[in-house]
C-alpha positions as CSV (number, residue, x, y, z in Angstrom):
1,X,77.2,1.9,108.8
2,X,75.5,4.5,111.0
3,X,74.7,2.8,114.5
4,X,72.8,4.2,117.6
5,X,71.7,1.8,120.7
6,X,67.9,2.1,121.3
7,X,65.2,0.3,123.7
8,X,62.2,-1.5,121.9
9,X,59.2,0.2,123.1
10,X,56.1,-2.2,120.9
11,X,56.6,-4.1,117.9
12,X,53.9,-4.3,114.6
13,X,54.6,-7.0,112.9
14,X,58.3,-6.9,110.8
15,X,58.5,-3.7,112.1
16,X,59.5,-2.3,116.3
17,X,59.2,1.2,117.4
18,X,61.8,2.3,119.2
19,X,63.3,4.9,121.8
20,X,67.3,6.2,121.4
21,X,68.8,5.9,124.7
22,X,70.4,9.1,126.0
23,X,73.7,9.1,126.3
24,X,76.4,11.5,127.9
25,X,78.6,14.1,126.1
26,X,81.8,12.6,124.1
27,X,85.0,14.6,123.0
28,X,82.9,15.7,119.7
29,X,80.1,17.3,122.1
30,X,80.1,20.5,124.2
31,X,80.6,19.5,127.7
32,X,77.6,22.1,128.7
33,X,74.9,21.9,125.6
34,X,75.3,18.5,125.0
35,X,75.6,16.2,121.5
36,X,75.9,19.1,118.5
37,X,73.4,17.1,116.5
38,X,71.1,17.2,119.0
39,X,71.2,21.1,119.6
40,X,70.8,21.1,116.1
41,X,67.6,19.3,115.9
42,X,66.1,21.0,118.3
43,X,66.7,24.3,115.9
44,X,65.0,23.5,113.6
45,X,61.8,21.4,115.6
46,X,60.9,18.9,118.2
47,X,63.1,15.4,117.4
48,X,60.6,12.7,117.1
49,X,60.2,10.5,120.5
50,X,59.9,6.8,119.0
51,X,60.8,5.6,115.7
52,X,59.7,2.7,113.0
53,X,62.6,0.3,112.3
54,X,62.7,-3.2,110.5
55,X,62.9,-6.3,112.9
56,X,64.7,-9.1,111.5
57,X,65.9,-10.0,114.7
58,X,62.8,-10.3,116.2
59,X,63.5,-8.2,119.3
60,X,60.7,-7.7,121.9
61,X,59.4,-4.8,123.9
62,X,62.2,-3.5,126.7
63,X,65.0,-5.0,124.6
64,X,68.2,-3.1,124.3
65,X,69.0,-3.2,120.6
66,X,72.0,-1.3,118.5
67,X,70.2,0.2,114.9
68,X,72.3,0.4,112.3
69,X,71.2,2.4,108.8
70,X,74.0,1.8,105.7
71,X,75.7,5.5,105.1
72,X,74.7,4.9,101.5
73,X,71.3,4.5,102.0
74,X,71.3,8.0,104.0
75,X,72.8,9.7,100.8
76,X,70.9,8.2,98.7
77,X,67.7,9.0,100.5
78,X,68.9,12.9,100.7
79,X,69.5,12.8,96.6
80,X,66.3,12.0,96.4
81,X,64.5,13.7,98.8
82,X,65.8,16.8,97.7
83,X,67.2,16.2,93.8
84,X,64.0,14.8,92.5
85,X,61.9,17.9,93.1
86,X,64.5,19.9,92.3
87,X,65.1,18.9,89.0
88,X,61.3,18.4,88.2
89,X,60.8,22.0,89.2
90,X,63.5,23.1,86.6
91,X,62.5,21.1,84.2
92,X,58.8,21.6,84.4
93,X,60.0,25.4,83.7
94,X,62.2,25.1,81.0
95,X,59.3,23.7,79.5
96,X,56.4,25.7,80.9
97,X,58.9,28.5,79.3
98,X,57.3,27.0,75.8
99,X,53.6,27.4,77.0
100,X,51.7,30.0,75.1
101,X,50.9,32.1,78.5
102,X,51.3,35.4,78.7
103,X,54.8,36.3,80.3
104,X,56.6,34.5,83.1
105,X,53.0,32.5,83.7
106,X,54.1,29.6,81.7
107,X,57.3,29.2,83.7
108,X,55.9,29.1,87.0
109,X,53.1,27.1,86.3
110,X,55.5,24.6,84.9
111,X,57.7,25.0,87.5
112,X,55.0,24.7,90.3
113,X,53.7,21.7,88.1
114,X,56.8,19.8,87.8
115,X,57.4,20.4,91.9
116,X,54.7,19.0,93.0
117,X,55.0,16.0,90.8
118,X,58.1,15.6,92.2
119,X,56.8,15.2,95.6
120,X,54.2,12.9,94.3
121,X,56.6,10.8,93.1
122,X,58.1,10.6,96.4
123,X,55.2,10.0,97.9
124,X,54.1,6.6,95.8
125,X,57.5,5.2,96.2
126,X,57.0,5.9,100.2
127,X,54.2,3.4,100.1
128,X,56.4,0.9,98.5
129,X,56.5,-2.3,101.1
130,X,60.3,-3.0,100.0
131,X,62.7,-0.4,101.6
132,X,66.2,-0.9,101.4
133,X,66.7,2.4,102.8
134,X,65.2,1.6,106.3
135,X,67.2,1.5,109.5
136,X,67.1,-2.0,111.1
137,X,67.6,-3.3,114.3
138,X,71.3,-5.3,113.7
139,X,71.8,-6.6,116.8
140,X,70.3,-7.5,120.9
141,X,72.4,-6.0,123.7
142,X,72.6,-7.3,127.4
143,X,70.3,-5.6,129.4
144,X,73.6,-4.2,131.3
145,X,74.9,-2.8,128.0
146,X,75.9,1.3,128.6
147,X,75.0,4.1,126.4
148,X,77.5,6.6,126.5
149,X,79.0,6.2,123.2
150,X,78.3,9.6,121.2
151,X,75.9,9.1,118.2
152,X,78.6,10.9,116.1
153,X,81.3,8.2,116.9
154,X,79.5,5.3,116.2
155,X,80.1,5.4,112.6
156,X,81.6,2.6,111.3
């Protein structure tokens, strides 16, 4: 299990956006730049403020909460993400390959074709209401709890 502590900012309904609470460099973090993974978010965009996770603890707004998200659920989610277009693309060009267009036309449009139905894909089983893949709030903290534990060592 992956686990972060966080602060509840609102709650909507099963659900509780929340904030990760900052916390100080670790043994596995550079003692000037901070958290690695952190320096490597911020390469390649803005990390997000707040967050959407499952409440089936029923936590409130200012509550100190540790999120949890199962390590198999993150690979999972990354197959997915990333295998499912992938091998729609090739497989919408192997058999674009077979369309009677002139040239390397048939390919790509079979290629772009089988991409983007790939994403679409992804897309409807985004809407789907059960997600087993969600990170959830899996515990309350005391209001005096400390977050200095490094992201990266929390893994249990």
């Amino acid at each position: 299990m992956i686990e972060t502590q966080a602060q509840v900012v609102r709650t909507d309904g099963d659900y509780a956006w929340i904030k990760i609470r900052p916390h100080t460099p670790c043994g596995n973090c550079d003692s000037e730049k901070g958290c690695k993974s952190v320096a490597i978010t911020r390469l390649f965009g803005q990390a997000q403020d707040q967050y959407r996770v499952r409440n089936p603890l029923a936590a409130q707004a200012g509550e100190l909460v540790t999120v949890g998200l199962a390590e198999q659920a993150l690979l999972s989610s990354a197959l997915w993400a990333y295998g499912l277009p992938m091998l729609l693309l090739l497989l919408g060009a192997f058999l674009g390959s077979w369309l009677p267009l002139a040239g390397e036309a048939g390919t790509l449009a079979g290629a772009a074709l089988g991409f983007i139905t790939g994403f679409l894909c992804l897309k409807k089983q985004a809407k789907n209401p059960i997600h087993s893949n969600e990170p959830a709030i899996i515990a309350k903290l005391p209001a005096s709890a400390a977050g200095s534990s490094c992201p990266s060592s929390r893994t249990i």
